[in-house]
C-alpha positions in Angstrom: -26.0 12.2 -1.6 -26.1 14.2 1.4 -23.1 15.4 3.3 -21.8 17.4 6.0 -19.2 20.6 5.4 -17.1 21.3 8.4 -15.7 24.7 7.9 -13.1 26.9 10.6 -12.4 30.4 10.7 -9.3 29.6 8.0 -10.0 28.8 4.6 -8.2 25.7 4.7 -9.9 24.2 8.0 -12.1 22.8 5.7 -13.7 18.9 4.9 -16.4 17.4 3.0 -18.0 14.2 4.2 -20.5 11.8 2.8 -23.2 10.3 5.1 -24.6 6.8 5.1 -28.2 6.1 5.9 -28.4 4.1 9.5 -24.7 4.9 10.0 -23.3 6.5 13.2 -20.6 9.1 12.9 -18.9 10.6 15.7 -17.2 13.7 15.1 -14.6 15.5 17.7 -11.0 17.5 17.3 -9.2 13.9 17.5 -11.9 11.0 17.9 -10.6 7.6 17.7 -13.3 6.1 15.0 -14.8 9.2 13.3 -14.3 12.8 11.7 -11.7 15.1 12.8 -11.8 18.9 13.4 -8.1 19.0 14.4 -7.9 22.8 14.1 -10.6 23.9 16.9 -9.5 23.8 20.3 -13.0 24.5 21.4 -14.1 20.9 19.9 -13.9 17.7 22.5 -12.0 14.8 21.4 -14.9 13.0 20.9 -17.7 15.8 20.8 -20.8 14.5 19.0 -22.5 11.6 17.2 -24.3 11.9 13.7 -26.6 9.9 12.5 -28.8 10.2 8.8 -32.2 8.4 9.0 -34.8 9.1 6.8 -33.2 12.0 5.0 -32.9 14.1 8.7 -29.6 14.6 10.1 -29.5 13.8 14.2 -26.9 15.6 16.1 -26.4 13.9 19.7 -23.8 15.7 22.2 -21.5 13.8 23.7 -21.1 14.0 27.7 -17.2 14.4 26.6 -18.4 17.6 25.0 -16.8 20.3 27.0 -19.0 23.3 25.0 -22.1 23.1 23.6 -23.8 23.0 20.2 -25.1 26.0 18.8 -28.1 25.5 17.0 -30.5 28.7 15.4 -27.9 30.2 17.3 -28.8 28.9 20.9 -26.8 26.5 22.9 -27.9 23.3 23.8 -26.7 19.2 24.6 -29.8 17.9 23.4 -30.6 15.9 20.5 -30.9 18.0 17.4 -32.6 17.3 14.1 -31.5 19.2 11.2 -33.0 19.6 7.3 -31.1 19.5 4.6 -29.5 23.2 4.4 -29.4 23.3 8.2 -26.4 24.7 9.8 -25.0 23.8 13.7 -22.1 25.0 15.3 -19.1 23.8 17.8 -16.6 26.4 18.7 -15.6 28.1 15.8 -16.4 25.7 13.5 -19.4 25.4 11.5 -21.0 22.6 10.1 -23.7 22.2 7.1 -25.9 19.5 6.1 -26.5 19.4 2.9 -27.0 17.2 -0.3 -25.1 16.3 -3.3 -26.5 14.8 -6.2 -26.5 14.9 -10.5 -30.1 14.9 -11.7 -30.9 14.3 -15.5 -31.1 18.0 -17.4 -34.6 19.2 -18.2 -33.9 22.3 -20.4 -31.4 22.0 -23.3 -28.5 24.9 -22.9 -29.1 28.1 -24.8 -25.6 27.6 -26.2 -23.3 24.9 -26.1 -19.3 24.9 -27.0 -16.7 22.0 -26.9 -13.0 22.8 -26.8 -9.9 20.5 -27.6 -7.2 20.9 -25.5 -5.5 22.7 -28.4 -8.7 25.3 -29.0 -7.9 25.8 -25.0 -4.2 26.9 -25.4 -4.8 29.7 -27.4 -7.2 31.2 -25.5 -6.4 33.7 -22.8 -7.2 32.7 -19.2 -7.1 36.2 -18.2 -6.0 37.9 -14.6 -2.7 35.7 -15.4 -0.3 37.5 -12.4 -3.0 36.0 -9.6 -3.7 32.6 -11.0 0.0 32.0 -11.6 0.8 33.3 -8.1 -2.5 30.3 -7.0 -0.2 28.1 -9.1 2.5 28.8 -7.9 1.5 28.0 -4.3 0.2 24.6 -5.4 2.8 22.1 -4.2 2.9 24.0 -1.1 -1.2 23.1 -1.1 -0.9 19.2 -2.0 2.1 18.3 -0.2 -0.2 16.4 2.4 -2.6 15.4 0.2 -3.0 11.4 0.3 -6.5 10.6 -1.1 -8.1 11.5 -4.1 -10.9 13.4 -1.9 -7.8 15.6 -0.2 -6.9 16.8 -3.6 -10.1 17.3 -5.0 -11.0 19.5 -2.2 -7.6 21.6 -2.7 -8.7 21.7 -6.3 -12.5 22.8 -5.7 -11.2 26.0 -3.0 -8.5 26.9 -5.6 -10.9 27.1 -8.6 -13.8 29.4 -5.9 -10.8 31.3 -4.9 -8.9 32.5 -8.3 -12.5 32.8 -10.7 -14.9 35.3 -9.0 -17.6 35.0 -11.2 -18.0 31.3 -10.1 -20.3 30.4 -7.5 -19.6 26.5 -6.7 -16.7 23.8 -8.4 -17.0 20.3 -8.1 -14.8 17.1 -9.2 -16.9 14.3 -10.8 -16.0 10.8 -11.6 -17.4 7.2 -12.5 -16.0 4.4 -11.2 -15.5 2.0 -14.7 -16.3 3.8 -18.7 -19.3 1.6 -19.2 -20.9 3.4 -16.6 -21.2 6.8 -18.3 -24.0 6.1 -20.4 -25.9 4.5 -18.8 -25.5 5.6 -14.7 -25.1 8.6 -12.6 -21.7 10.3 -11.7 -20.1 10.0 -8.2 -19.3 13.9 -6.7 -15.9 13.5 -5.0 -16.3 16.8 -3.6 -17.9 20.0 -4.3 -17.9 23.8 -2.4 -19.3 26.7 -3.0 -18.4 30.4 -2.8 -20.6 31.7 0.0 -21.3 28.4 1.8 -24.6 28.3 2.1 -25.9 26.5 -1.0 -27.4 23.6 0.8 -28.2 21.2 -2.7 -26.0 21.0 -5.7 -27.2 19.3 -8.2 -24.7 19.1 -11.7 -26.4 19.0 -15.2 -25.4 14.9 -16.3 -25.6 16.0 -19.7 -23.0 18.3 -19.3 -20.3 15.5 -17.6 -21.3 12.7 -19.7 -20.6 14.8 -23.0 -17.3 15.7 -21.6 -16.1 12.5 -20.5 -17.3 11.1 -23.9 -15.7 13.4 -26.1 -12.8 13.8 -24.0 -13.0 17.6 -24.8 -14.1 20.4 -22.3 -17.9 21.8 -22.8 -19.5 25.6 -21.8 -23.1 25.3 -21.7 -24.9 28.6 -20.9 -28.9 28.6 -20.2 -31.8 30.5 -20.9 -31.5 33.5 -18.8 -35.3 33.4 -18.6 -35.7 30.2 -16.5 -33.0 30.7 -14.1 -35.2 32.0 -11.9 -37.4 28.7 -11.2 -34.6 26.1 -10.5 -37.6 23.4 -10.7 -37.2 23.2 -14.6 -33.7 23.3 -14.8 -31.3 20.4 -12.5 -28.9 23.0 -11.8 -29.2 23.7 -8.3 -29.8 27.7 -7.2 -30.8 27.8 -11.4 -27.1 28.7 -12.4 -26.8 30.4 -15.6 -23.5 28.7 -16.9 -21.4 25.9 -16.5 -18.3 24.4 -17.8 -16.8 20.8 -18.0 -13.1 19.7 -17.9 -11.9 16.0 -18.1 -8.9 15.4 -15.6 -7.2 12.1 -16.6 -8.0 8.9 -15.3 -6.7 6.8 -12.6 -7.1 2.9 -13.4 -10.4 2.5 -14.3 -11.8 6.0 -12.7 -12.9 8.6 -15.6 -13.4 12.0 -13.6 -14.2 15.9 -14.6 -13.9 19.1 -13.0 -17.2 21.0 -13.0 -17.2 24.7 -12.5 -21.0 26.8 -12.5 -22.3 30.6 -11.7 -24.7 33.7 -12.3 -24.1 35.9 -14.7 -23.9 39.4 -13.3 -27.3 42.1 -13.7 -27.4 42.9 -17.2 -27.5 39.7 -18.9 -25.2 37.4 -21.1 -22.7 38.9 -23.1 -20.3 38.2 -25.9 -17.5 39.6 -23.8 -18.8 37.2 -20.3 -18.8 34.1 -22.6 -15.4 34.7 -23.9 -14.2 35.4 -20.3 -15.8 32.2 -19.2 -14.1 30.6 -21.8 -10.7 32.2 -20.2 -11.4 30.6 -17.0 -12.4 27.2 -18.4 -8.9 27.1 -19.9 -7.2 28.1 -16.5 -9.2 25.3 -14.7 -7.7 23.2 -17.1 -4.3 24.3 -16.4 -5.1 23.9 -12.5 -6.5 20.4 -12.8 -3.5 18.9 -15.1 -1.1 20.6 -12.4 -2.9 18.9 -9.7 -2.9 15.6 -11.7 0.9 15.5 -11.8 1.3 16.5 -8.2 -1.1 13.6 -7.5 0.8 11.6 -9.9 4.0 12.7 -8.3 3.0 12.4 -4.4 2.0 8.5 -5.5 5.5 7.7 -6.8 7.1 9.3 -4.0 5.3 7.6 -1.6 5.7 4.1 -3.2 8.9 5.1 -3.4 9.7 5.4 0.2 7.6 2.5 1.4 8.7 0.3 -1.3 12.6 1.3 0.0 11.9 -0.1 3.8 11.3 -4.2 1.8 13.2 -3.7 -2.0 16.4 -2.8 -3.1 16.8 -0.2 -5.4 17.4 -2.3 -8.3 14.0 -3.8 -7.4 11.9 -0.5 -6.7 12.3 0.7 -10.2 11.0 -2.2 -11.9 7.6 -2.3 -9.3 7.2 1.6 -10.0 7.6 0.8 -13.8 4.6 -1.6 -13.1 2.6 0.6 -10.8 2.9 3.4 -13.4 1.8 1.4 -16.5 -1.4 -0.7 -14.8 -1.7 0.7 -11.3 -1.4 -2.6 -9.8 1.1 -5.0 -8.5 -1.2 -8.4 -9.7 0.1 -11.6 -8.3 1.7 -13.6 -11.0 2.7 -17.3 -11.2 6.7 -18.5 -11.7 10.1 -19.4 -10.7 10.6 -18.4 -6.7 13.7 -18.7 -4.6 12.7 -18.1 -0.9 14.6 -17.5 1.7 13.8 -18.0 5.4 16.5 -16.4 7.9 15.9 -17.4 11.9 18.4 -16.1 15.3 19.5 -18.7 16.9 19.9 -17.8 21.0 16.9 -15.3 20.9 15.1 -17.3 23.7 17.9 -16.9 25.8 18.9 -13.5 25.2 15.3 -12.7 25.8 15.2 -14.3 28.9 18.4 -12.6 30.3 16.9 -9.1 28.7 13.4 -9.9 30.0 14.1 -6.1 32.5 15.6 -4.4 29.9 13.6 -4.6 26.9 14.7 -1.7 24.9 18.2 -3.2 24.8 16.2 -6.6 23.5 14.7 -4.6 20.7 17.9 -2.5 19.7 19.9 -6.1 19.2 16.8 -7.4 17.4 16.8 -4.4 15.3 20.2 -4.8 14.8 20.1 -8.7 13.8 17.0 -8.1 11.4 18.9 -5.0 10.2 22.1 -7.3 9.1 20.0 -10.1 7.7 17.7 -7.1 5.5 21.2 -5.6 4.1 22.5 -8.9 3.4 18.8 -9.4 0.9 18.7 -6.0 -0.2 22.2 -6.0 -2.0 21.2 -9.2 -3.4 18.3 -7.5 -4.8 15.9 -9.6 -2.9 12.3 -9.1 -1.0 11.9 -8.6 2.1 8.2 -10.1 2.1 7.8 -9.6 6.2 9.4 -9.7 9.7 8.4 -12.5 12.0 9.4 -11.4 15.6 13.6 -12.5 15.1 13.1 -14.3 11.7 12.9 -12.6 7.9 11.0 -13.8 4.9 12.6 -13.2 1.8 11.7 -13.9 -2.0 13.5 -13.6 -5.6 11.7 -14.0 -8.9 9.3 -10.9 -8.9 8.4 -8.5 -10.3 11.7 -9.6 -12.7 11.9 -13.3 -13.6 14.7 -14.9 -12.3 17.4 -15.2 -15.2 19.7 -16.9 -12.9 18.0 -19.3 -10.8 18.8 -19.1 -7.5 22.0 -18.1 -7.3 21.2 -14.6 -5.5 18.7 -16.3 -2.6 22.5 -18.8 -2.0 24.9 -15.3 -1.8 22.4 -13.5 0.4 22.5 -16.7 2.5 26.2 -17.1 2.9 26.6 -13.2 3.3 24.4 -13.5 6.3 26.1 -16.3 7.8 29.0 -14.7 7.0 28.1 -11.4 8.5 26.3 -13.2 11.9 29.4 -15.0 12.3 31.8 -11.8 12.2 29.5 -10.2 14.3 29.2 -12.7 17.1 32.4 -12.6 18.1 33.0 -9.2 18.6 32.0 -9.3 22.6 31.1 -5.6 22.4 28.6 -5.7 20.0 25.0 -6.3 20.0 25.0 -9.7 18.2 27.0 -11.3 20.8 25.6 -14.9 20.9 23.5 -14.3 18.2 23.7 -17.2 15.2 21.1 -17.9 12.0 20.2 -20.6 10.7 18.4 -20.5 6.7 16.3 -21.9 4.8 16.3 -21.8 0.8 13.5 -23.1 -1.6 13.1 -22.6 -5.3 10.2 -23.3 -6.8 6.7 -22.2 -9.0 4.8 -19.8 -6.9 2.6 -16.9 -7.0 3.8 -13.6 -6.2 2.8 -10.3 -6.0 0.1 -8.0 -4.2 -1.4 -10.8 -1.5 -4.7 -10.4 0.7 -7.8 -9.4 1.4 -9.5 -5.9 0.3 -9.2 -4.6 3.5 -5.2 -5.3 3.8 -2.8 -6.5 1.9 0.9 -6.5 1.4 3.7 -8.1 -1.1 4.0 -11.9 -0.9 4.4 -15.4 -2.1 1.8 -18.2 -2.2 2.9 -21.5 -2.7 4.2 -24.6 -1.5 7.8 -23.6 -1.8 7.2 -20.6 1.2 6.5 -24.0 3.5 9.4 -25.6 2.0 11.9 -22.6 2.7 10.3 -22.7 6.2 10.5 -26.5 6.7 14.1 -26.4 5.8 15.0 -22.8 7.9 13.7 -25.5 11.2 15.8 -28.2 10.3 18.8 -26.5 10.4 18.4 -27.1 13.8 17.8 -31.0 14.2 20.8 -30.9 11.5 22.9 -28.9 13.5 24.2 -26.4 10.2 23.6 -23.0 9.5 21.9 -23.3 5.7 19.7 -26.0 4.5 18.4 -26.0 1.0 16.1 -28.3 -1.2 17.2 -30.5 -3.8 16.4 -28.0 -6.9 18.5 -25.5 -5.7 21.5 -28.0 -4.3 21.7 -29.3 -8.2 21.9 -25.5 -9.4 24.8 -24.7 -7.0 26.7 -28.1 -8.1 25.9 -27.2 -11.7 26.5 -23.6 -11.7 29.1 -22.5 -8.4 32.4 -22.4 -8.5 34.1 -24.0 -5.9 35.8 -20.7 -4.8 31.7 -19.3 -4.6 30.0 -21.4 -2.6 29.9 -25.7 -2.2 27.2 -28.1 -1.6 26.7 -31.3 1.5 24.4 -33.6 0.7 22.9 -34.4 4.4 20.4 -37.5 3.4 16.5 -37.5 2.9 13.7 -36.9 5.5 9.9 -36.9 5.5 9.1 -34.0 7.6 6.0 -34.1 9.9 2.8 -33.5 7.4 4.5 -33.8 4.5 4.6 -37.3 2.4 6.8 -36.5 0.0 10.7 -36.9 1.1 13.4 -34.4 1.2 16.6 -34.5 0.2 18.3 -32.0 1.8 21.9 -30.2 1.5 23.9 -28.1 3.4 25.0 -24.8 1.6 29.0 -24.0 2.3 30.9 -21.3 2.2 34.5 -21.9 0.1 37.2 -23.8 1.4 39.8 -21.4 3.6 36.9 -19.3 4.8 36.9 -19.0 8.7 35.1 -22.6 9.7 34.6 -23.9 6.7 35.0 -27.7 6.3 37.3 -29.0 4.2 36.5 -30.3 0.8 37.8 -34.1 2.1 35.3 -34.0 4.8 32.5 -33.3 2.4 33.3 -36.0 0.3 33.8 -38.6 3.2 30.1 -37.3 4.8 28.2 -37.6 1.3 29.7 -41.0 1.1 28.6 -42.0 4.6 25.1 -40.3 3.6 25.1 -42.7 0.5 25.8 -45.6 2.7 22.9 -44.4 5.0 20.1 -44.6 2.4 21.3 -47.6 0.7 21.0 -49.9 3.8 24.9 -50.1 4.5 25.0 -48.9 7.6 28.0 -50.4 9.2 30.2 -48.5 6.4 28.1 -45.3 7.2 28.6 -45.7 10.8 32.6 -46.2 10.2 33.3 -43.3 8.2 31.0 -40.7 10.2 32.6 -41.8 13.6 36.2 -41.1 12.1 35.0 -37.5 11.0 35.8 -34.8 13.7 33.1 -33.7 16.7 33.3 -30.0 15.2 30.9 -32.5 12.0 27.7 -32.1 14.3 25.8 -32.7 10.9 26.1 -36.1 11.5 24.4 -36.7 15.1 20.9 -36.9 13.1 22.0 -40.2 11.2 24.2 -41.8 14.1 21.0 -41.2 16.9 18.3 -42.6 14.1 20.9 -45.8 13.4 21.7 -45.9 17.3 17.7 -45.6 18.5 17.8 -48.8 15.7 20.1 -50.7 17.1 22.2 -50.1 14.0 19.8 -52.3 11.6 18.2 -50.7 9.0 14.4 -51.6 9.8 12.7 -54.2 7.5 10.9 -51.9 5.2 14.1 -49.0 5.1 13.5 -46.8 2.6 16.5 -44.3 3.4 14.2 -41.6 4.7 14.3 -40.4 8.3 11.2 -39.7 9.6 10.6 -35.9 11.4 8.7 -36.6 14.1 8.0 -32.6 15.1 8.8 -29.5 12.6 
């Protein structure tokens, strides 16, 4: 496959590219779509465009290009065309076009070992103070790594640095197991020790025994063909190569491939046995570099995962990530949880000139409300400009219902209400109004190969949302579906939390009917209804739907004004003249969302 190496004046100004037939690439020291060569000064931000057709590489300047391209070491801005083995240069950096590729092996090796990884550990790796020194200078190496062809490079320069008597290192893999037998090898990355080896071409015979066996393999060739490179695949006719298997990640099987001359004079007994010294150290280097991969991964989950999960929920998803390497959607019990700000259209409007303040109260609000989930051991599934989306039931199974989606609820109302009276503060004005579902649902990783994120799919998310909007037509603070009203009766002590039964409606687009309840804080707490006002309310509500709506209307006009709960039934019996219609069903009908 060919490729282009961009190499500065430092060692470690240094990347490896692949190029796509009919594919424009711009290259530049910070271009917004293309290759960077952040460490030049001398390169434009957007410097150059490349584009492979026909196995030619064309090298346009830029008019953004500041210096010129040196090419057979004259400047110019025209179009170049370059070979494969062709060299330009921008600044100090320079830039090779070249080709990668694993060929099937003509001639058998003169000598072929295999190693287990036992047979490696007792043999000596040789020049041990200045490879441990290389080790020891590893995490300082991979601490930016983030892609697998970030470490494989750090892994290739290590292995040219510490073994002089190799001339080019590569890392190998194949994307699923089946593929070994039958298909070529992918090069991740490869380099070389003089950078100038334009075509590198690993024997397949060599990787697909190791990655088959599992063990590492020398093979050393006839000295007397590695002169014409025609009859042997390996590129420049190297006389030796070795083959180490690094792990897998998911379904990736990959190898580190190390190759060179032997020095005038020939093979020797004492070369081979100090090849064999530096196939065991590559070993060493690559199973280090695994577990800093492996380590970087975890880490990184770690911290992304903490901005959504609790901690009581990270461990279980790194559990999962480290066994399969996936977070697969699976289907079964969900509690959601939808949390809206109540006043955010005002205190926009009144912020509209000072917008920073908007966003540090919003922060604030979304803050409270993510606390609130997160000791709860909740989800946060996303932000929706002043509302949260919440979930329980994944990756653990929910062993108690949803009884931590209700306490996360009242906590927040608790919490908003505490908050909104303190005239100082930022959540001055601020109130929520919630929405809790519970429900079958799928839940996991969500989306599209090109983004994704941690979700729920299922009708129970438009539930939770459904009921977050009523809160407002209802005039309460926490609405929640019949399933989880039944678990809070069942299952709540009084002292916990209490339940209102509100009546049934048929939202807008929705044919099934809901009967919806009002989730309560106990009895005592600041503005909580009393327990005698609940029971007169559910009594009117049962009135309501069973068509009795001269006893309904009695009992909710005695309750107090501070009962705004019941506006939605007295308008709907007062916009019908206080007669249930002829075909009264008991459901109010929602005639917007």
């Amino acid at each position: 496959m060919p490729e282009l190496i961009a190499s500065g004046l430092d060692p470690s100004q240094r990347w490896q590219r692949a190029l796509a037939e009919g594919e424009t690439v711009r290259i530049g020291r910070a271009p917004r779509h293309g290759w960077h060569t952040s460490w030049d000064k001398k390169i434009s931000r957007e410097h150059a465009d490349l584009l492979l057709k026909d196995g030619e590489l064309t090298v346009r300047c830029l008019g953004t290009g500041q210096n010129p391209i040196y090419y057979e070491g004259q400047p110019t801005r025209h179009r170049i065309k370059l070979a494969l083995g062709e060299t330009f240069r921008i600044g100090d950096t320079q830039f090779r076009f070249v080709d990668g590729s694993v060929d099937e092996d003509v001639v058998n090796p003169l000598h072929e070992f295999s190693y287990s990884h036992t047979e490696l550990a007792d043999i000596e790796f040789g020049n041990d103070r200045e490879r441990l020194k290389a080790l020891s200078r590893l995490s300082a190496r991979v601490a930016n790594c983030k892609t697998e062809e970030d470490f494989a490079t750090v892994l290739c320069d290590l292995l040219i640095e510490t073994i002089p008597r190799g001339n080019a290192a590569a890392v190998l893999n194949y994307e699923e197991s089946s593929q070994i037998t039958t298909g070529q090898p992918s090069i991740v990355r490869w380099c070389s020790r003089d950078d100038l080896l334009s075509e590198f071409c690993p024997s397949s015979r060599l990787v697909r025994s190791t990655l088959l066996s599992g063990m590492s393999h020398l093979y050393v060739w006839p000295e007397t063909i590695t002169d014409d490179k025609h009859l042997c695949t390996i590129g420049d006719g190297f006389d030796w190569a070795f083959c180490t298997p690094i792990g897998a990640e998911q379904q990736k099987l990959s190898c580190l491939y190390v190759t060179g001359h032997w020095p005038p004079g020939g093979v020797t007994f004492v070369l081979e046995n100090e090849v064999k010294g530096d196939l065991h150290y590559a070993k060493l280097l690559a199973e280090s570099i695994t577990s800093a991969r492996e380590l970087n991964r975890l880490q990184d989950h770690q911290i992304e995962m903490s901005h959504f999960f609790s901690p009581a929920v990270v461990e279980p998803i790194s559990d999962v990530m480290s066994r399969s390497g996936s977070l697969m959607p699976t289907e079964q019990d969900i509690s959601v949880l939808f949390c809206d700000m109540r006043g955010f259209s005002r205190v926009t409007e009144k912020s509209r000139h000072n917008l920073h303040e908007l966003l540090e109260r919003i922060s604030s609000a979304l803050g409270l409300m993510t606390k609130a989930i997160m000791r709860h051991e909740g989800v946060v599934a996303d932000f929706q400009g002043d509302s949260v989306f919440a979930f329980w039931g994944w990756p653990t199974q929910l062993e108690s219902g949803p009884t931590a989606a209700c306490q996360a609820a009242l906590l927040i109302h608790r919490e908003f209400q505490r908050a909104s009276q303190d005239e100082a503060g930022s959540l001055t004005g601020f109130q929520v109004g919630i929405g809790i579902g519970h429900g079958n649902a799928i839940a996991g990783k969500i989306g599209s190969e090109e983004q994704c994120k941690i979700g729920v799919f299922g009708p129970v998310v438009n539930l939770a949302s459904r009921l977050e909007g009523m809160t407002k037509k209802f005039r309460v603070s926490i609405l929640i579906d019949a399933a989880t009203a039944r678990f809070v009766r069942k299952h709540f002590q009084p002292s916990e939390a209490r339940v209102r039964k509100l009546g049934a409606v048929r939202p807008q687009g929705i044919k099934t009917p809901l009967m919806v309840s009002e989730l309560l804080p106990p009895e005592g707490q600041q503005g909580a209804i009393s327990n005698d006002l609940i029971l007169q309310h559910e009594q009117a509500v049962d009135d309501f739907i069973a068509g009795n709506w001269s006893d309904a209307f009695d009992v909710l006009d005695q309750t107090p004004v501070s009962n705004r709960a019941k506006e939605i039934i007295l308008l709907f019996m007062a916009h019908n003249n206080y007669t249930p219609p002829p075909d009264w069903d008991g459901i109010i009908d929602l005639e917007s969302k």
